[in-house]
C-alpha positions in Angstrom: 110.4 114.4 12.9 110.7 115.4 16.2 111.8 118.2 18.0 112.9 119.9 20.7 109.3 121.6 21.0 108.0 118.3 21.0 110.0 116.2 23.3 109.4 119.5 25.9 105.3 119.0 25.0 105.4 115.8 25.7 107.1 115.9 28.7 104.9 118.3 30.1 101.6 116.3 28.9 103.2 113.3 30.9 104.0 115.4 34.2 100.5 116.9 34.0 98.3 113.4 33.0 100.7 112.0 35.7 99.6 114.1 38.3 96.2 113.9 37.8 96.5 109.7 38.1 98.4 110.5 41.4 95.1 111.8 42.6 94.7 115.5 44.3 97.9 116.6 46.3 97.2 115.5 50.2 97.1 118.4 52.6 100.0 119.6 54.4 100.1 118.1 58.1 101.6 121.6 59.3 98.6 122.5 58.8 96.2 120.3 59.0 97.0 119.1 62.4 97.2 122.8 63.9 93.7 123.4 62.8 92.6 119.9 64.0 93.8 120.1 67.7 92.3 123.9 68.0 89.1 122.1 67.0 89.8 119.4 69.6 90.8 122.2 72.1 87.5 123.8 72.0 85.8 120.0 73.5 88.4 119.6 76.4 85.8 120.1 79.0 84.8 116.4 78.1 88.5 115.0 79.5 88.9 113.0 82.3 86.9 110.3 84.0 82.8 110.3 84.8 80.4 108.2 86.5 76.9 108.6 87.5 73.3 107.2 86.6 71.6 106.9 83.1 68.3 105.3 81.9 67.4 103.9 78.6 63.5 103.0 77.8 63.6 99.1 76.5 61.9 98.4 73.6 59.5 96.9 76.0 58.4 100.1 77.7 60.3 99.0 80.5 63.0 101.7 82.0 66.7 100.4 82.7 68.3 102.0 84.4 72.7 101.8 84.9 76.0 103.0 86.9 77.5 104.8 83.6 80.6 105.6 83.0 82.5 107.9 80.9 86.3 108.5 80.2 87.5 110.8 77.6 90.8 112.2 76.4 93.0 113.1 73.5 95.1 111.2 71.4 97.0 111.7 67.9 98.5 114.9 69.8 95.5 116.1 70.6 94.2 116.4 66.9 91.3 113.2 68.1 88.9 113.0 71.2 88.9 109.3 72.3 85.7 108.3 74.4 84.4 105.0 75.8 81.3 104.7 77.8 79.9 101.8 80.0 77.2 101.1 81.7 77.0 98.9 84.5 74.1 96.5 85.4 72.7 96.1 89.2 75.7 92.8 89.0 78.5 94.6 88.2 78.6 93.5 84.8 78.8 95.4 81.6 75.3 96.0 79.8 76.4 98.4 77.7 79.8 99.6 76.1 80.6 102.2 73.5 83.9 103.5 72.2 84.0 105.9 70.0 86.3 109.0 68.8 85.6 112.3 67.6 87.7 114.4 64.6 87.5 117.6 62.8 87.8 118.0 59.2 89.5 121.3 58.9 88.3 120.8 55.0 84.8 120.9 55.7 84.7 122.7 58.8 83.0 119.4 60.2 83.2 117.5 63.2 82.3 113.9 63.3 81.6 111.2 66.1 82.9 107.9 64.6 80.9 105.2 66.9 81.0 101.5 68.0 77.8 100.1 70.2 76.9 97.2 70.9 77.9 96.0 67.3 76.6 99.1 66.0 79.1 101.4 64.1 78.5 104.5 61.9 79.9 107.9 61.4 77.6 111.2 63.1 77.7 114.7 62.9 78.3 116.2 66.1 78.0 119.7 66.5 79.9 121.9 69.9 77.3 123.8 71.3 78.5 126.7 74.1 78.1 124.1 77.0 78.4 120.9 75.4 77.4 119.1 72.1 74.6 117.4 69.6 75.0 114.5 67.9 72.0 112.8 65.3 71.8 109.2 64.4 69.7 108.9 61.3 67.6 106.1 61.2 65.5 106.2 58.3 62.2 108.8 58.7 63.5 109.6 62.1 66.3 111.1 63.7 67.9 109.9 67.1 69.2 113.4 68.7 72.0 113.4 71.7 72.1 117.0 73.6 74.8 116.9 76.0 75.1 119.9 78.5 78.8 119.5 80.5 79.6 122.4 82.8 80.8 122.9 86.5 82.0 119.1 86.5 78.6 118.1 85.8 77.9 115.6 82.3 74.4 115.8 81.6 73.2 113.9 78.4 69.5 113.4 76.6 68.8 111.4 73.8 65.3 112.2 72.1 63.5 110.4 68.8 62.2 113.0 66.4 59.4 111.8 63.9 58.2 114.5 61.4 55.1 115.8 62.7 55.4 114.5 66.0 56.7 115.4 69.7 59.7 113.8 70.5 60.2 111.2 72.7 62.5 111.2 75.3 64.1 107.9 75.4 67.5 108.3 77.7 69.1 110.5 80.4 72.3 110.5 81.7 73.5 112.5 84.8 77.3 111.9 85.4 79.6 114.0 87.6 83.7 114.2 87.0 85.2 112.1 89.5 89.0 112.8 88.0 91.8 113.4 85.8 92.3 110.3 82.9 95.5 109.2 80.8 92.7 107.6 78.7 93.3 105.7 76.1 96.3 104.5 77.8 94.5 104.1 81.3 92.3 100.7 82.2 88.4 100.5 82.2 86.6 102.6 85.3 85.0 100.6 87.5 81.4 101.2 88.7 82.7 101.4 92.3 
């Protein structure tokens, strides 16, 4: 027979097994997002629009070397960093192209670089350093390491491979100077020129 105590424990089991099939309560956007753009706030020195030289050792041994470009800027309310880079060829023509954004996970006091390259995508820690950033690629026993320096409107970048054991080997350089102001991702593609 059932009563009143019943219907009221059974009602409660419900709510509770209920809740736990809904999954864990999402966090609150008034405060998630807060936390997100102060994170964002702290890489604003990246914004606006960049262009200078990079080199990239081929697979060959053989050095390349590109016009690169670089435009950055918020989105999502500043709570994401948008970038795209591209690097120009001797021709004019696109040799390389990257987009990419960058988030914080107030959570797990992370930041992450979510890339595209040259049909390459994957998700990267990326850490703020006082005058710029580092971002690692894993790539099996070795680690591809990005150290960007950006300060007085200069964008200097390294990328280095690090075996265990070994030296590391410096692989790319970019040297890039701010040439502007950006309404990127809303603004076209920089030109080399």
């Amino acid at each position: 027979m059932y009563t009143l105590r019943t219907t009221v424990a059974s009602l409660l089991l419900l709510t509770c097994v209920g809740a736990q099939a809904a999954g864990p309560m999402r966090p609150d956007p008034a405060k998630v997002i807060p936390a997100q753009q102060a994170a964002m706030a702290k890489l604003a020195f990246m914004d606006g629009s960049w262009r200078g030289t990079a080199w990239t050792l081929l697979p060959s041994g053989e050095k390349l070397t590109v016009t690169q470009t670089e435009r950055v800027g918020p989105f999502l309310d500043g709570s994401v960093k948008v970038v795209e880079g591209r690097g120009y060829q001797a021709d004019g023509k696109v040799g390389f192209n990257a987009f990419g954004t960058i988030s914080y996970n107030p959570g797990s006091n992370a930041y992450t670089m979510h890339s595209y390259a040259m049909g390459n995508v994957g998700d990267f820690a990326l850490t703020p350093t006082e005058q710029g950033f580092v971002w690692e690629v894993p790539a099996g026993p070795m680690t591809i390491r990005y150290t960007a320096t950006i300060k007085d409107g200069s964008w200097k970048e390294v990328g280095d491979r690090l075996m265990p054991g070994k030296d590391p080997v410096r692989f790319f350089e970019m040297d890039l100077k701010r040439i502007g102001d950006t309404d990127w991702p809303a603004a076209g593609a920089i030109p080399p020129k």
